[in-house]
C-alpha positions in Angstrom: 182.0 163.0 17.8 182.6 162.2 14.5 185.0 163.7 12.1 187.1 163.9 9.1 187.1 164.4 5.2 184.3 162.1 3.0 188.0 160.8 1.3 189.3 159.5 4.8 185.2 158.2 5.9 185.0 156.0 2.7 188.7 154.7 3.0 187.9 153.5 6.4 184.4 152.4 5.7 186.1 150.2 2.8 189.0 148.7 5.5 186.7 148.3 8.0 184.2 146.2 5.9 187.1 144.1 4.2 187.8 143.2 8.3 184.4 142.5 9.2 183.4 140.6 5.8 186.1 138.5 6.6 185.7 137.6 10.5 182.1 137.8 10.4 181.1 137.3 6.8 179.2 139.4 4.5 175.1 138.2 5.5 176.3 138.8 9.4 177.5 142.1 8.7 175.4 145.0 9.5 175.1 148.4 8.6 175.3 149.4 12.1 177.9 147.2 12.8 180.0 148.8 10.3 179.1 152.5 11.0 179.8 152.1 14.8 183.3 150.1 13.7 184.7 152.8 11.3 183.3 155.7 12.9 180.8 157.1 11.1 177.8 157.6 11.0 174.7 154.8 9.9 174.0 157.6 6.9 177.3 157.5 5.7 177.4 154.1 5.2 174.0 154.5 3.2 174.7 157.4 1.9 175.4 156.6 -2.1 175.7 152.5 -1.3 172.1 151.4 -1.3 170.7 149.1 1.2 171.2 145.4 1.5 172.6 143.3 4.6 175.2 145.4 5.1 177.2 147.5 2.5 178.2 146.8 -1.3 181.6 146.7 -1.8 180.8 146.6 -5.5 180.2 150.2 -6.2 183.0 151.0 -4.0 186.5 151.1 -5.7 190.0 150.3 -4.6 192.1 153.1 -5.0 194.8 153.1 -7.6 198.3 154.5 -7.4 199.8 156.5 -10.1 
């Protein structure tokens, strides 16, 4: 079962595609490949990031401390 806040899914979705972009490389990295890595489900990933051949990073953003 999958929980958690949409704050902590989207923090791990973002670590856990930084790993898998870098071991695998972005074009061998797969939506369901990252879901089933972080946790969450395939819609999450989706969910407000578009399609493509796996995630895009670009619209997510790195959180800044104050």
């Amino acid at each position: 079962m999958r929980s958690g806040s949409s704050d902590d899914a989207q923090a791990r979705l973002l670590e856990t595609a930084l790993q898998l972009f870098a071991s695998l490389g972005y074009d061998s990295t797969t939506t369901d490949m990252l879901a089933d890595a972080a946790g969450v489900s395939h819609e999450t990933v989706q969910k407000g990031r578009g399609a493509g051949p796996a995630c895009t990073t670009r619209s997510w953003s790195m959180p800044t401390t104050s």
